[in-house]
Each structure stands twice: as C-alpha cells, then as structure tokens.
C-alpha positions as CSV (number, residue, x, y, z in Angstrom):
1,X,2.4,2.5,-4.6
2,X,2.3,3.8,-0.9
3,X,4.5,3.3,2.4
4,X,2.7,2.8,6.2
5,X,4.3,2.9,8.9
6,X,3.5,-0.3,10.7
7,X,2.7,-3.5,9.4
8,X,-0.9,-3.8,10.7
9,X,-1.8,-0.3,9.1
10,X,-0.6,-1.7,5.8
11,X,-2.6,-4.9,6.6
12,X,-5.4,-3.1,7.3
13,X,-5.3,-0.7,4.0
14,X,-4.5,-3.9,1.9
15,X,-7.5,-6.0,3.1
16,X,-9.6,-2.8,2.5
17,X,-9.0,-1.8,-0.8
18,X,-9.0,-5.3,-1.9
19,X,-12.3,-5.9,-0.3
20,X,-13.5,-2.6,-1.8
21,X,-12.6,-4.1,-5.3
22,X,-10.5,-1.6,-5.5
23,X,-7.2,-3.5,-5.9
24,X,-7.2,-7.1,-7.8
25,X,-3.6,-8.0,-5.0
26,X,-1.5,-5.7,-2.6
27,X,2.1,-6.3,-2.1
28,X,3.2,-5.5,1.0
29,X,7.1,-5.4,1.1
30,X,7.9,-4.7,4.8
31,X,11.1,-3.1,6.0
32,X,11.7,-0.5,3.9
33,X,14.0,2.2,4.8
34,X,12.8,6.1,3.8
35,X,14.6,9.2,4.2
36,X,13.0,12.3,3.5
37,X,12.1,15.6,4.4
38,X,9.0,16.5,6.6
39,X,8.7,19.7,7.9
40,X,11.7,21.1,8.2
41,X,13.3,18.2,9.1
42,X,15.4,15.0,7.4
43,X,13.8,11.7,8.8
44,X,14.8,8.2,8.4
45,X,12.2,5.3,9.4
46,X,11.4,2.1,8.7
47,X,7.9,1.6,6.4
48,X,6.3,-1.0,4.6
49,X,5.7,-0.6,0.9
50,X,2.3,-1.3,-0.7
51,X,2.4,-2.4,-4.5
52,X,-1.1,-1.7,-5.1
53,X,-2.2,-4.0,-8.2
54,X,-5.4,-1.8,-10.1
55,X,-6.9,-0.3,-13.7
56,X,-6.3,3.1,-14.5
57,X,-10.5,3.4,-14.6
58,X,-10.3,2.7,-10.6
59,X,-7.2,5.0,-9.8
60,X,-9.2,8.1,-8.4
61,X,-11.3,6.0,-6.4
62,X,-8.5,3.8,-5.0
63,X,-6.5,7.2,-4.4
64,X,-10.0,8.7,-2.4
65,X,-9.8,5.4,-0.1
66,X,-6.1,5.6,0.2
67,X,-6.5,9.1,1.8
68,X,-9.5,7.9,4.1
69,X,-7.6,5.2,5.4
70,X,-4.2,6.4,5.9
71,X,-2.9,7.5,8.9
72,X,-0.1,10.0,7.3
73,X,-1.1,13.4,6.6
74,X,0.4,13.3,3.1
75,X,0.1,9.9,2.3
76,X,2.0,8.3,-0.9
77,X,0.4,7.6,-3.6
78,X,1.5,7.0,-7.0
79,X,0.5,5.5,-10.5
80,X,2.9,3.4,-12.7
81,X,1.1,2.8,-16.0
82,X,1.6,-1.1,-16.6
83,X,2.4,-1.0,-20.8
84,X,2.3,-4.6,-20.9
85,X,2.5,-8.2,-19.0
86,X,1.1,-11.5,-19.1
87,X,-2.3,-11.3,-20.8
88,X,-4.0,-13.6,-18.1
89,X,-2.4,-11.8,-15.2
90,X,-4.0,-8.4,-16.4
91,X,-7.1,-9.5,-17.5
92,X,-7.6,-11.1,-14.2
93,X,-6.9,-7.8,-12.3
94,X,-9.6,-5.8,-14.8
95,X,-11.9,-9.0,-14.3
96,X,-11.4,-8.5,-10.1
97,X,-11.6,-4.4,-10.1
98,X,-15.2,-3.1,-10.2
C-alpha cells in the first residue's frame, strides 16, 4: 500500500509497476484524506491510495521501483501478508508477477 499526491502520479506508478510485472492489479482509491506529521509540522491533504496487489518473492523489487518512481521523499510503502483468499484470484497474481 502507498498514497500519491495526484491522480496522474498514482496512474503513472500503477501502469509501471504493473507493466514491470511487478504488481498482478493496482487499486487506486482516490480522495483520501491524510494527516500527519512532516517536518515539524501537522499536514492534512488529499492523496490517492494505491492497493498494490503482489507475492512476497517480488516485495523488495516492487519496494526498489516504488522509491524510483515516487515523487515523495519518504514514500509509503507497506506489506500486508495475504493469509488466505480465493484460490484462483491468488494464483492468478503469482501466475502474472515475474
């Protein structure tokens, strides 16, 4: 999971990792509001939310082109470890992930 700032950023990292084979789909769930602390300061903007769909095998990659592609300096990025779902749906995202 990770948050852009605009829509076309998140379009743009979405198409890329899923060209990439990095990601078998990308969510992107648009105005989301974030408040947080960034440098001293408490912010509130709008993002968009990527649900990044993956295998554990092609985390550290997909983190590596997160990083290259983002625009934030500390981008968001974090693992949920899928214990279990449709058998079709998650063999289709280990059968699209290379």
């Amino acid at each position: 999971m990770t948050t852009c700032g605009s829509i076309d950023e998140a379009r743009h990292i979405a198409h890329a990792l899923v060209e990439r084979r990095l990601a078998a789909c990308v969510n992107l769930v648009p105005q989301v509001e974030s408040t947080y602390r960034w440098k001293g300061e408490v912010e509130t903007v709008t993002e968009v939310m990527l649900i990044i769909k993956t295998t554990a095998d092609a985390f550290d990659r997909l983190r590596a082109a997160l990083v290259e592609l983002h625009s934030f300096e500390v981008p968001e990025c974090i693992e949920f470890t899928i214990t279990d779902g449709t058998a079709a749906y998650l063999d289709w995202i280990g059968e699209t992930v290379k």
